[in-house]
Phi, psi and omega in degrees: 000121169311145167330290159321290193309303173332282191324302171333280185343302180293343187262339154313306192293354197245314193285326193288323166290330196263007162294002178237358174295155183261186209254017160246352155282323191297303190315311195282328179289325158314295187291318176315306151344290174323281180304348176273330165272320162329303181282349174251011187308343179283279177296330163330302207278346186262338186276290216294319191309312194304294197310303158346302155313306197264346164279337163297324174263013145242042150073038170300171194282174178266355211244336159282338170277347179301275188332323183280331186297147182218130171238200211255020163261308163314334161278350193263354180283304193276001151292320157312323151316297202284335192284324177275019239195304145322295198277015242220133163308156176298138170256007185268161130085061174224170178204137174283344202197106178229160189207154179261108175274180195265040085309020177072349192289122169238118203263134127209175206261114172247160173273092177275179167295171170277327247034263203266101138297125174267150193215094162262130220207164173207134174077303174297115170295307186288348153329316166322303198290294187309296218282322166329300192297308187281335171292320153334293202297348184268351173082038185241120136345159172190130157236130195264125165229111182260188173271165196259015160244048162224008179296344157317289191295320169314287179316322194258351183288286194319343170259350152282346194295275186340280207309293188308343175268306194304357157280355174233213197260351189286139168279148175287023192250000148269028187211125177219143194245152176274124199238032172226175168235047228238097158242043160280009166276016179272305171316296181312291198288336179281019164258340183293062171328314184271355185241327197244147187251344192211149200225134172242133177283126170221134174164243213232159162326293177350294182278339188248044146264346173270000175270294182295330180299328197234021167262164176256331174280141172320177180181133185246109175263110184303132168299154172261171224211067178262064181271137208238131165227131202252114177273107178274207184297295209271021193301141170267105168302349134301324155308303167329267193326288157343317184280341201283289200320320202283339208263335181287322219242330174296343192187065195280357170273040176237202182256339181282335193297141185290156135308298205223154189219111167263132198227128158322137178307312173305280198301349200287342205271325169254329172303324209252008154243013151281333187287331166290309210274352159280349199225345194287354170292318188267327198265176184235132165266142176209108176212180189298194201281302171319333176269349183279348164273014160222000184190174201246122217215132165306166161269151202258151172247199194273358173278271211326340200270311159308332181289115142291068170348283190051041188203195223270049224214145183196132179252160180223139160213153179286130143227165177303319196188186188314300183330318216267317155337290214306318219284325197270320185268355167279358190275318215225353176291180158224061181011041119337253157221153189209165178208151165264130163238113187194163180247008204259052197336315170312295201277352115007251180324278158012286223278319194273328157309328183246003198269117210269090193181157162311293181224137175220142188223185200223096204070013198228136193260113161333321167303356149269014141283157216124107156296345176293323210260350184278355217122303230273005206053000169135193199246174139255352164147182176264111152313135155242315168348139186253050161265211170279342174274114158258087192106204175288132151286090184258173159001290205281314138020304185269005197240111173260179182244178182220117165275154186199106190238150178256133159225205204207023180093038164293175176207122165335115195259000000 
């Protein structure tokens, strides 16, 4: 028996039980967590240091080490995850529809758990903390494969997880982490067909075109983040400029963050050297031959239009009107997020309507994709798929269905 497999086992025998828990047992096992990271946040932050340490010296960028780094304010996020997640309804064993057919038979459709989920990731340690939380609270198993410059951290969230469920009635057999750095164990878990039922990627292009090429398990593929804001004519140019600063510079490694800021031709003589002079210390501007006639600006080529940064970097381009936005990010988006800044309800309505994306917003910074920010107490990643997982991946998400049908001796004729 394979390493993985082993693990699997356990993780069946652990999914099938905790799919008959009820939701004041999921809940006390949850909060026992909650309190388990807390008491161990001291050694968390000295394991999470290790990773931290070794991504500077291999000279990774700071805006990926920002994603990895955990302080005793992050850990206090992902207790607050999980407490909101508590609070959060049970999605199991629930139904939207139940109906009598004229043979008397009355079908209805609940909502059961997936079972086992698998979840391969990069970098971010509280990811561990989310996909942990939300699989419980969905009644799912999770086997964790984070990256290996985060194993340190990984390794010590997962052994407070352990402790806090052994206080409660939930087994610690619902929850298992790959503790190697191995990766032809990547290869192995994306075939256990018979042990996993759904495998979620979350992470860089890389990894996650290399998970849908070669798995054999169903997958719900999280999106890369080419996120777009487009400042139309009648745009409140102070706003504007918060919402761009807010959506670039706060957390510029992430999948929410903007990219590319498309600005009307009208506003551009005011709007884009106010935009400079909030961002050109930090950020590196890169635009088109039009915008280089109102700010002093890199030339942008036709890879920029395309780029997930993810770092301090921001391409700008001039169009005509709405249409021709909406036109660029169905060309170069990756149905992410995407935003409108305008005073304009049509050009509203349009943008959210024909604009091809997960979340599309209106007067808003991109940075609020996010299961913490939607509610959900956190994720499984931001879907771009036009399955039933859309957006951020929550509870309801983590839930397949069942008929459940009554009968009285009918019979098929």
């Amino acid at each position: 028996m394979s390493y993985l497999v082993d693990k699997c086992e356990r993780l069946n025998r652990g999914a099938r039980a905790l799919a008959k828990a009820d939701t004041k047992s999921k809940n006390e096992a949850l909060e026992q967590v909650a309190k388990s990271l807390l008491r161990n946040q001291k050694y968390i932050l000295q394991e999470n240091q290790k990773d931290v340490m070794k991504a500077k010296e291999m000279n990774i960028k700071e805006s990926l080490i920002d994603r990895l780094r955990l302080n005793e304010k992050r850990i206090n996020g992902m207790v607050d995850g999980i407490r909101k997640v508590i609070d959060l309804n049970d999605p199991v064993w629930k139904s939207d529809r139940v109906w009598t057919l004229e043979n008397g038979l009355t079908v209805s459709k609940m909502t059961v758990p997936l079972g086992v989920i698998g979840i391969i990731y990069e970098s971010r340690p509280n990811v561990t903390v989310e996909a942990f939380s939300l699989a419980l609270k969905s009644g799912n198993g999770i086997l964790l494969r984070g990256s290996s410059s985060a194993i340190n951290s990984n390794r010590a969230i997962v052994n407070a997880i352990k402790e806090g469920l052994e206080k409660s009635s939930i087994s610690m057999d619902v929850i298992e982490f790959i503790d190697t750095e191995d990766r032809l164990v990547v290869g192995e878990m994306l075939t256990l067909n018979k042990y996993i039922d759904v495998i979620i990627p979350r992470g860089g292009e890389e990894l996650i075109q290399y998970v849908v090429k070669n798995s054999t398990v169903p997958t719900i593929e999280t999106g890369v983040g080419n996120c777009h804001i487009f400042v139309d004519e009648t745009a409140d140019i102070e706003k504007a400029i918060d919402i761009v600063k807010n959506a670039k510079v706060q957390r510029p490694g992430v999948c929410n963050a903007c990219e590319t800021v498309l600005v009307h031709k009208n506003i551009a003589e005011k709007f884009l050297p106010k935009l400079y002079e909030a961002l050109n210390e930090v950020v590196e501007l890169r635009g088109c031959s039009a915008t280089k006639r109102f700010i002093e600006v890199k030339e942008a080529t036709e890879e920029d239009w395309a780029e997930e940064y993810l770092d301090y970097i921001l391409a700008i381009k001039i169009v005509e009107d709405v249409h021709e936005a909406i036109d660029h990010i169905e060309k170069y988006g990756t149905k992410h997020s995407e935003a409108i800044l305008t005073e304009n309800l049509t050009n509203a309505n349009i943008f959210q309507r024909e604009v091809d994306a997960a979340a599309v917003y209106v007067n808003a910074s991109t940075r609020f994709t996010d299961g913490g920010q939607f509610g959900y107490g956190g994720e499984m990643g931001i879907s771009t798929q036009k399955i039933h997982a859309r957006g951020p991946v929550g509870l309801n998400e983590l839930v397949t269905v069942k008929y459940t049908i009554m009968g009285n001796g009918q019979i098929r004729e």
